[in-house]
Structures are given as structure tokens and as C-alpha cells.
C-alpha positions in Angstrom: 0.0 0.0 0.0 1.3 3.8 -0.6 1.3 6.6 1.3 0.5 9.7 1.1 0.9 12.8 3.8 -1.8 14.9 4.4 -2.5 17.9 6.9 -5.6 18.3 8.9 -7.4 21.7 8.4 -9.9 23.0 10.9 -12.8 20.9 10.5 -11.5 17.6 9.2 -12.7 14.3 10.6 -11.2 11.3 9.8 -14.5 10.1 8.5 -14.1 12.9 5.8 -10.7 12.4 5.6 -10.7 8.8 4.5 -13.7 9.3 2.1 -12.0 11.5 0.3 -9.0 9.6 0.0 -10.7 6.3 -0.8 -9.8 4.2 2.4 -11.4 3.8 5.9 -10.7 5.6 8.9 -9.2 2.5 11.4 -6.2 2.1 8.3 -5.2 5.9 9.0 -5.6 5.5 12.9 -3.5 2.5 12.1 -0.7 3.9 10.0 -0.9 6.9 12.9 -1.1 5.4 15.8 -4.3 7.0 16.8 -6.0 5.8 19.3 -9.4 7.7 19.6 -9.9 8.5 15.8 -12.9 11.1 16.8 -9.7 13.1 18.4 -7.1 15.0 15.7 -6.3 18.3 15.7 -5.6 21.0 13.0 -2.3 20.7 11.7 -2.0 17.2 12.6 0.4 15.3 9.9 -1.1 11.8 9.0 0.1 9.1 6.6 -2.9 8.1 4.6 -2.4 4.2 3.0 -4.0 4.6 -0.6 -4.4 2.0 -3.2 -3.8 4.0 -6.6 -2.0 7.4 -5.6 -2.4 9.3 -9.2 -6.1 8.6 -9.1 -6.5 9.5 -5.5 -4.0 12.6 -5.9 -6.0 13.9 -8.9 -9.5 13.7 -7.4 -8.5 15.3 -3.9 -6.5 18.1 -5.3 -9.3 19.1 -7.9 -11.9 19.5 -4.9 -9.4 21.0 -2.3 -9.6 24.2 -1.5 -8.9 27.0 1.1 -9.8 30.8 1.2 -7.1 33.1 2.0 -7.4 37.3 2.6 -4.8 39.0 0.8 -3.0 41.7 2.6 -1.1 44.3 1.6 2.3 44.1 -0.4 1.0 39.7 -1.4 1.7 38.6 -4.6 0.4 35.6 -6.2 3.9 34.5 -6.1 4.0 34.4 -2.3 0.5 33.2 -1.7 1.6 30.3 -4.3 4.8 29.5 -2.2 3.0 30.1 1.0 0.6 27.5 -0.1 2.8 25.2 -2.3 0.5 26.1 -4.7 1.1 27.0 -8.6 0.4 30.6 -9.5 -1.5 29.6 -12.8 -3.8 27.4 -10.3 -4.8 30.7 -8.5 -5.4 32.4 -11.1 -7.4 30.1 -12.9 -9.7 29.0 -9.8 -10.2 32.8 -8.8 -10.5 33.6 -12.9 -7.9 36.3 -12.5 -6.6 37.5 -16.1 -3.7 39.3 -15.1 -1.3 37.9 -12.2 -0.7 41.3 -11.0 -3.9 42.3 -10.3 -5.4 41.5 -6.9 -5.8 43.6 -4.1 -5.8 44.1 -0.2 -9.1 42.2 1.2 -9.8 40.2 -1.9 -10.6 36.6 -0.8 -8.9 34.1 -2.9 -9.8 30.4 -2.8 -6.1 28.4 -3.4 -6.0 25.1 -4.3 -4.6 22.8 -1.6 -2.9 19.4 -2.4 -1.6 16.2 -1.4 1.6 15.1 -1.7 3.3 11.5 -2.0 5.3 10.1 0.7 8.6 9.1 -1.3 10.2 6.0 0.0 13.7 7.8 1.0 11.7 10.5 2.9 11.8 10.3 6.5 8.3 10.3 8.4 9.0 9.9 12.1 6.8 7.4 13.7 4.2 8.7 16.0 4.5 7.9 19.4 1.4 7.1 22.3 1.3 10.8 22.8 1.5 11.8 19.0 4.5 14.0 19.7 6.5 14.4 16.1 10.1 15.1 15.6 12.6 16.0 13.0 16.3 15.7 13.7 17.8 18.6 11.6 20.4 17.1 8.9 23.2 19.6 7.4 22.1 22.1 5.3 18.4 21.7 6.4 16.9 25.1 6.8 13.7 25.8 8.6 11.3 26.6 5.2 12.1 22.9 4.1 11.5 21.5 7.0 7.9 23.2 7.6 6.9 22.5 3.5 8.4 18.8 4.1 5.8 18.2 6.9 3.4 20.8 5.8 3.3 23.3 8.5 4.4 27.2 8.4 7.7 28.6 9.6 6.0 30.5 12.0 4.2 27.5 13.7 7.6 25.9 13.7 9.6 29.2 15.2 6.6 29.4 17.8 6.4 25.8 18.5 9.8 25.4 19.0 10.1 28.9 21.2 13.4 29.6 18.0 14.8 32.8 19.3 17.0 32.6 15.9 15.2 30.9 13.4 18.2 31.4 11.3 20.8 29.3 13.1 19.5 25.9 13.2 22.2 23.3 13.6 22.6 19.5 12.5 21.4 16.6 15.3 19.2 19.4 16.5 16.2 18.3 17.6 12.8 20.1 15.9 9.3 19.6 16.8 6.7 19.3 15.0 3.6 18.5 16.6 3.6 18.5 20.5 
């Protein structure tokens, strides 16, 4: 079976989660080590076990979508990196002819997606109290880190109370989910 990560948004339930997907909700408690699956939180990182990942990839990502307020000096460029998101895929679900032309308190919907766990990608195993690590490797900075296990900088500098985000260090010893 394949895997593919996925990253809870406010409102999820597994339930939802797996339908979408096509699998049940005891195979992703399973590959997560959940034990109450009415209980996950946004921002959670699962493994979901999928049969056929292209199929499954291509259906969620067509239906996936989140708003997002744009605030003054955004681009689509950094809504799209923000989001890991193309820029032609904003524009074309918001129907925006020119690239350059949104503005402060437009509500954009941007397309989420999934991505595939790769078999040389690291996925820390969750432990009984779902804590989730990543030990930093050389030449690891913080932005590839939180787009790895999809999660913002922010949430990792916060999280990790980083006085200087900058200066992470190999062996060190991130969190990503308390």
C-alpha cells in the first residue's frame, strides 16, 4: 500500500478524511497510531495508505480548496509559495486575467494538495502521545522542514520557542507537533 501525507485543516474528521481519499478511517488511525480517531487536531500530519496514488492525488486536489485574505504588499507569487501552490492554479480558480492584479481584502480560494510520501523521505513514527520530531540534517533550513511536513515557519519558530530561526544546527532536535 502507498502513502501519502496529508495535513488536517480545521474541521477535518477522519471520517471525511478517508472518504475523500478512498480508504477507511481505522487504516489511518492504524498507520498513525491514533487511538481515539474522533480526536485529531488541526495541523496534525497523517500518513494516509492509498491504493492507486495518481487517481487518488488527482480527485483530492481538484476539490481541495482553502480561502485566504490577501494583505497588503502579497503577490500571487507568495500566496503560491505560501501554499505550495502553482500561480496559474490561482489564477485560474479565482479567474484572474492578469497575475498582478489582486488587491488588499480580496478573498482568494487556493487550491490545496496532497503530496506522495517518497520511500527515501523520513516520516518519524508517532509515538502514544503523538509528539512528532525532525532531527535537523546539514544544510536543512527551517522553510524545508515546515513544507516537508506541511506546516508554516511560524508554527515551527513558535512551537519550538526559535529565538534565531536562522541558526538551526545539525542533530538538533525540531518539533513538529507537541
Amino acid at each position: 500500500m502507498e502513502t501519502l501525507i496529508y495535513t488536517v485543516r480545521k474541521g477535518d474528521t477522519l471520517f471525511q478524511i478517508a472518504k475523500n481519499f478512498g480508504t477507511t478511517v481505522n487504516m489511518i488511525a492504524r498507520y498513525n497510531g491514533i487511538p481515539d480517531p474522533d480526536v485529531i487536531y488541526e495541523g496534525q500530519i497523517l500518513r494516509i495508505p492509498v491504493s492507486d496514488i495518481p487517481k487518488c492525488m488527482d480527485k483530492y486536489n481538484k476539490q481541495a480548496t482553502t480561502d485566504y485574505i490577501v494583505k497588503n504588499g502579497d503577490t500571487l507569487l507568495l500566496i503560491a509559495q505560501k501554499y505550495n501552490a502553482s500561480i496559474e492554479g490561482i489564477a485560474e480558480l479565482n479567474k484572474i486575467d492578469s497575475p498582478d492584479m489582486i488587491c488588499e481584502g480580496q478573498v482568494l480560494k487556493i487550491p490545496l494538495s496532497c503530496v506522495p510520501l517518497k520511500p527515501d523521505d523520513e516520516m518519524p513514527d508517532n509515538n502514544n502521545e503523538g509528539r512528532l520530531e525532525y532531527t535537523v540534517k546539514s544544510g536543512d533550513t527551517l522553510w524545508q522542514i515546515a513544507k516537508k511536513y506541511g506546516v508554516s515557519v511560524a508554527y515551527l519558530i513558535n512551537l519550538n520557542r526559535l529565538t534565531e530561526p536562522d541558526c538551526i544546527y545539525p542533530e538538533q532536535i525540531i518539533v513538529i507537533r507537541k
